[in-house]
C-alpha positions as CSV (number, residue, x, y, z in Angstrom):
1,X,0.0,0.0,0.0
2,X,1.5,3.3,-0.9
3,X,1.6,6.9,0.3
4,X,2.0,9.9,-0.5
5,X,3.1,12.9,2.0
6,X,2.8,16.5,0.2
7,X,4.6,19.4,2.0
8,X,4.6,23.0,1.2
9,X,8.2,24.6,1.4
10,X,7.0,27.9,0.6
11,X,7.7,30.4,3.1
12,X,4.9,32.6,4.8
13,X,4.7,35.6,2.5
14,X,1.4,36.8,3.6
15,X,2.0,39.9,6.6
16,X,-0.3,39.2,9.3
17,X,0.8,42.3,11.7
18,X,3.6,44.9,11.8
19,X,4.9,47.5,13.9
20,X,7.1,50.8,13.8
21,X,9.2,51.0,16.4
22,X,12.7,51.8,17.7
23,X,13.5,48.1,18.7
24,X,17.5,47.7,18.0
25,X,18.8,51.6,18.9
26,X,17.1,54.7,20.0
27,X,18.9,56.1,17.0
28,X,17.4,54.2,14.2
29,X,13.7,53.3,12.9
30,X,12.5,49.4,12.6
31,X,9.8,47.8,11.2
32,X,8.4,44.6,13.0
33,X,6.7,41.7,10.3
34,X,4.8,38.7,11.3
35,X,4.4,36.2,9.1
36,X,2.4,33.4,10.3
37,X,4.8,32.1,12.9
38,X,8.2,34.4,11.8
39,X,9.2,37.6,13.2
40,X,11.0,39.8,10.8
41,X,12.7,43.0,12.1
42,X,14.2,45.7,9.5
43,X,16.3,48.7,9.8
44,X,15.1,51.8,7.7
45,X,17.6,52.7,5.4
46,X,17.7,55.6,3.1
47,X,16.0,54.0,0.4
48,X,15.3,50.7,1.3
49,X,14.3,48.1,4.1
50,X,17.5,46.0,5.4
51,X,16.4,42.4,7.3
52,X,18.2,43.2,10.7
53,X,16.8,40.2,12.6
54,X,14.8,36.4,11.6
55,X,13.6,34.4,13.5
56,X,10.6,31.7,14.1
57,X,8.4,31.0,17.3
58,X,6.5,27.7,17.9
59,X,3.0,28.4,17.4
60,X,0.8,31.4,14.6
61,X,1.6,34.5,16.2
62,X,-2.3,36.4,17.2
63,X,-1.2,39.9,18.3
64,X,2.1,41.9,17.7
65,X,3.0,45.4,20.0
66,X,5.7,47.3,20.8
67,X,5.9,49.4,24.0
68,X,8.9,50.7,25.4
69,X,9.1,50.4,29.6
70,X,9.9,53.8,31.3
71,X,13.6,53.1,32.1
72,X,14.3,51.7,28.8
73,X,15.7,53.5,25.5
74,X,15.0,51.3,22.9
75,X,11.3,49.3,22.8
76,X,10.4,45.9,23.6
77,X,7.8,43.6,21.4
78,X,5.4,41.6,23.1
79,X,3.7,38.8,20.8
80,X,1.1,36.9,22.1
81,X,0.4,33.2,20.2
82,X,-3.0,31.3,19.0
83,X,-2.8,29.0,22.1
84,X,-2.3,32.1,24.7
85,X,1.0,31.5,25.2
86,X,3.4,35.1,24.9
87,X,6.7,36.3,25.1
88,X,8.1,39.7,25.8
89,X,11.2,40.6,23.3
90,X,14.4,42.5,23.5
91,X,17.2,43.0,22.1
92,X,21.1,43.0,23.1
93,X,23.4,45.0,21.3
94,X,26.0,43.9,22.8
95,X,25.9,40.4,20.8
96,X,23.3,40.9,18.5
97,X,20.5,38.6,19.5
98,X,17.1,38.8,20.7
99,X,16.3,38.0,24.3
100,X,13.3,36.8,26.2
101,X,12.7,39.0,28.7
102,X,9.5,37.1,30.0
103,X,7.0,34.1,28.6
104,X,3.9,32.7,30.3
105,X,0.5,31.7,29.3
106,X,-2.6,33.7,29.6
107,X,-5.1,31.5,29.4
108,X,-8.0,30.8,31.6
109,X,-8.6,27.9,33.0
110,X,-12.5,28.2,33.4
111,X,-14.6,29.8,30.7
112,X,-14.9,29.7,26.8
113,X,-12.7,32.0,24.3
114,X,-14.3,35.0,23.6
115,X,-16.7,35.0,20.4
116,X,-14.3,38.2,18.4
117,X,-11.3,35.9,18.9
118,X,-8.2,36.4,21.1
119,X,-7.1,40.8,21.2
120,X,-4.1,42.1,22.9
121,X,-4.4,45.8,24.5
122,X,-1.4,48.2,25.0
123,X,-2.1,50.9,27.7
124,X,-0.6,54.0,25.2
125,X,1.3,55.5,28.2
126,X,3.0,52.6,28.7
C-alpha cells in the first residue's frame, strides 16, 4: 500500500501584523513583520528596508505590540500566540541577538474564548 506525504516549502509571504518602532537603537527606525509564525525586524535605510533580525516562534503568532518600559531607551515587542501563550522581546546590542525577557501563558482555565477571537491591548502611556 502506498503513500504519498505532500509538504509546502514555501515560506509565509502573507503579513499578518507589523509594527514601527525603535527596537535595535534609540537612533534608528524598525519595522516589525509577522508572518504566520516568523518575526522579521528591518532597519530603515535611506531608500530601502534592510532584514536586521529572523527568526521563528513555535506556534501562529495572534497579536504583535511594541511598547517601550519607562527606564528603557529602545522598545520591547510583546507577541502573544493562538494558544495564549506570549513572550516579551528585547534586544542585546551587545551580541546581536534577541532576548526573552518574559513568557507565560494567559489562558484561563475556566470559561470559553471570547466570540471576536483572542485581542491584545497596549495601555498608550506605557
Amino acid at each position: 500500500m502506498a503513500h504519498t506525504y505532500v509538504v509546502s516549502s514555501q515560506k509565509s509571504t502573507a503579513v499578518h501584523h507589523a509594527v514601527a518602532c525603535n527596537f535595535i537603537s534609540p537612533d534608528e527606525t524598525n519595522l516589525a513583520v509577522v508572518k504566520g509564525n516568523k518575526i522579521e525586524v528591518f532597519v530603515l535605510g535611506s531608500e530601502c528596508l534592510n532584514l536586521k533580525i529572523k527568526t521563528s516562534l513555535y506556534g501562529k503568532i495572534t497579536s504583535l505590540h511594541a511598547y517601550r518600559p519607562r527606564t528603557s531607551k529602545t522598545d520591547i515587542l510583546f507577541i502573544l500566540t493562538e494558544r495564549k501563550f506570549f513572550c516579551v522581546l528585547g534586544y542585546d546590542p551587545v551580541q546581536e541577538v534577541l532576548t526573552t525577557l518574559a513568557k507565560g501563558n494567559v489562558k484561563d482555565r475556566v470559561g470559553h474564548d471570547a466570540e471576536s477571537g483572542q485581542r491584545a491591548l497596549m495601555d498608550p502611556d506605557n
